[in-house]
C-alpha positions in Angstrom: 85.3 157.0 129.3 87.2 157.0 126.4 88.2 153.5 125.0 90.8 153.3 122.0 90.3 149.8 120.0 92.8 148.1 121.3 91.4 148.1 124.8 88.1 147.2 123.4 89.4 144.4 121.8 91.2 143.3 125.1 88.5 143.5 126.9 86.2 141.2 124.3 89.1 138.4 124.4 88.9 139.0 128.5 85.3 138.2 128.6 85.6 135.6 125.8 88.4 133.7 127.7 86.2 134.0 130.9 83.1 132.4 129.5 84.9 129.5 128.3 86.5 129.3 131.3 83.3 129.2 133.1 82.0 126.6 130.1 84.7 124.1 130.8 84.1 125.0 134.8 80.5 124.0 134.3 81.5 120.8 131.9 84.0 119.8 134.9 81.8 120.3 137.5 79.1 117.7 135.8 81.4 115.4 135.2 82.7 115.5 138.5 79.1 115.3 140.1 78.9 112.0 137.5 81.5 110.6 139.0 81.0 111.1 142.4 77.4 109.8 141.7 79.1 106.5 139.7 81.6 106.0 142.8 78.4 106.1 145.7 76.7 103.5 143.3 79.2 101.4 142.7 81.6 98.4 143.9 84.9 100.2 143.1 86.2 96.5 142.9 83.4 94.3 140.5 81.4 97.7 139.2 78.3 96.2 139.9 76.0 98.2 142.2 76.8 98.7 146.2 74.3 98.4 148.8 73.3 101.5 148.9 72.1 101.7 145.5 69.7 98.4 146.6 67.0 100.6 147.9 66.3 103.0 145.0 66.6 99.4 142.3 63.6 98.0 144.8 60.9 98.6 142.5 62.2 97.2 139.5 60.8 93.8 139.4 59.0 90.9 141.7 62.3 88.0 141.4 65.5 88.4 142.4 68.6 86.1 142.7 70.8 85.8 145.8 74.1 84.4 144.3 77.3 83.2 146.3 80.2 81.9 145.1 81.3 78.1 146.3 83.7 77.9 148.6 85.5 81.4 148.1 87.3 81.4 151.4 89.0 78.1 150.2 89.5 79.5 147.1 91.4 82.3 148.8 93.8 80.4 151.0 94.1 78.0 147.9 95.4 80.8 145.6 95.9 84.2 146.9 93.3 87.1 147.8 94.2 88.7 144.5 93.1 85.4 142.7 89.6 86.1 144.8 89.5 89.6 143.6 90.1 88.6 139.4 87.3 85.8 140.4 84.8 88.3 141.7 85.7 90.5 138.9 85.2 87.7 136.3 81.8 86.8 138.0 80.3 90.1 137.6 81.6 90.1 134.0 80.0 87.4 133.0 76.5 88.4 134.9 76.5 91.9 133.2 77.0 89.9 129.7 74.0 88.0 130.5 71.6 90.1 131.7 69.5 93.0 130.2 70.2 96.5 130.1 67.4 97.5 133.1 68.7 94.7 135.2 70.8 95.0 138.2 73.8 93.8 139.3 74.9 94.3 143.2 77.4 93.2 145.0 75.9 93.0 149.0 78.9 91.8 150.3 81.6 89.5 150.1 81.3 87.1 147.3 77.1 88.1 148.0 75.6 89.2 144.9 72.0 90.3 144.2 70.5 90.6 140.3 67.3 92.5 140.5 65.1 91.5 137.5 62.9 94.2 135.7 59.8 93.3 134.5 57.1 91.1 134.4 59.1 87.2 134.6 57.6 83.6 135.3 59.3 81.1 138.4 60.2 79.1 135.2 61.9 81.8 133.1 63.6 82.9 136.3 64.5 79.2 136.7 65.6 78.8 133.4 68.2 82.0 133.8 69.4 81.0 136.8 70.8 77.5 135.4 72.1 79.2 132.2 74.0 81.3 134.6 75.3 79.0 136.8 76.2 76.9 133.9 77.7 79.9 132.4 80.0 80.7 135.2 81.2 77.0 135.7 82.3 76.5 132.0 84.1 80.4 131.8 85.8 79.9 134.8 87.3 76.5 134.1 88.3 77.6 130.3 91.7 78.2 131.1 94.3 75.6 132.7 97.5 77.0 132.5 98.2 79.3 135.6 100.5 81.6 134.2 98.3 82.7 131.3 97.4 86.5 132.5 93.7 85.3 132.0 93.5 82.6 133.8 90.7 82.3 136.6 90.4 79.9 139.1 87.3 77.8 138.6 84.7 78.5 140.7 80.9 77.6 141.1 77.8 79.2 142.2 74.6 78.6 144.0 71.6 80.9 143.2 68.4 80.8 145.6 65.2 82.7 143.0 63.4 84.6 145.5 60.0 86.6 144.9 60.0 90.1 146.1 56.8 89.4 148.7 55.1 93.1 148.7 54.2 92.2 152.5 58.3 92.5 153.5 60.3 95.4 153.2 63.3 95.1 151.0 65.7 94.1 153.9 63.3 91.3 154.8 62.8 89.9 151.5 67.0 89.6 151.7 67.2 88.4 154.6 64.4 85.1 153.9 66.4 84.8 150.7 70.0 84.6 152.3 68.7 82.0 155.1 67.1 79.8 152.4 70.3 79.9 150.2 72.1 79.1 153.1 69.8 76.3 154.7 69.5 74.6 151.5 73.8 75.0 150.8 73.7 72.8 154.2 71.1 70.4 152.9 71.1 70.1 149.3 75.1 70.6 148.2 76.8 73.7 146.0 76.9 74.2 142.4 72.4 74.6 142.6 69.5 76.7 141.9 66.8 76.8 144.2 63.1 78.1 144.0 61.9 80.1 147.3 58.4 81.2 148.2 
């Protein structure tokens, strides 16, 4: 076969072209799978974690917190469903400010959150972050007064039950003794609190 330079030339730029096609292919097609990955793990609302990251985060650390947010059906009919939505994005704002980098925010439903905490911690240092939090999200949410300032958040509390992650139970278990306790103690004890399980 006899190939003037011209055609040797077009062919070079032919294959050139198609490996950087197939580059920017490959780069797409990671980046894609990254998403897809981000969008399975995520709350597409808050961007904290989704359930179904809970079970791979399970090994990360013995205490947990099982957070909900006071009163959020009230605070629904009281504003609007939108104002609920800007109030569970501003919760899980302020959380992923406060916590460390390993630690994990997930929303398990509703105005349910779980923080997973890595690491060795003490019932006093958990304690201790809890009311910092709660504290936290009471003064942050009650900054702002005026209602039509774009920012404004309607003021909202939270109660926090500490948990131990009891290597006995399975993950769901450990939740569910959590979430009762939280509850039981809402009935008993009033909002706006941090409580200490065993």
């Amino acid at each position: 076969i006899h190939l003037t330079i011209p055609t040797v030339i077009m062919i070079m730029i032919a294959v050139t072209i198609l490996n950087r096609l197939s580059e920017v292919d490959s780069k797409r097609s990671y980046k894609d799978r990254e998403t897809l990955q981000y969008l399975t793990e995520h709350d597409p609302l808050t961007g904290a974690y989704n359930r179904t990251s809970l079970k791979r985060e399970y090994f990360l650390g013995k205490f947990f917190f099982m957070i909900d947010i006071d009163h959020f059906k009230r605070l629904n009919d009281n504003f609007t469903h939108e104002m609920g939505d800007k109030c569970l994005k501003k919760f899980a704002e302020i959380v992923r400010n406060n916590i460390r980098k390993d630690d994990r925010l997930i929303r398990y439903g509703g105005e349910e959150f779980i923080i997973l905490f890595a690491g060795e911690s003490t019932e006093e240092e958990m304690q201790r972050r809890a009311d910092e939090l709660r504290l936290k999200v009471e003064r942050e949410t009650s900054e702002i007064k005026d209602l039509s300032d774009p920012n404004f958040v309607a003021p909202f509390t939270i109660s926090i039950g500490i948990s131990y992650m009891n290597s006995h139970y399975t993950l769901e278990e450990n939740i569910k003794v959590a979430d009762k306790y939280l509850y039981e103690a809402k009935e008993n004890q009033g909002l706006d609190k941090v409580r200490v399980f065993q």
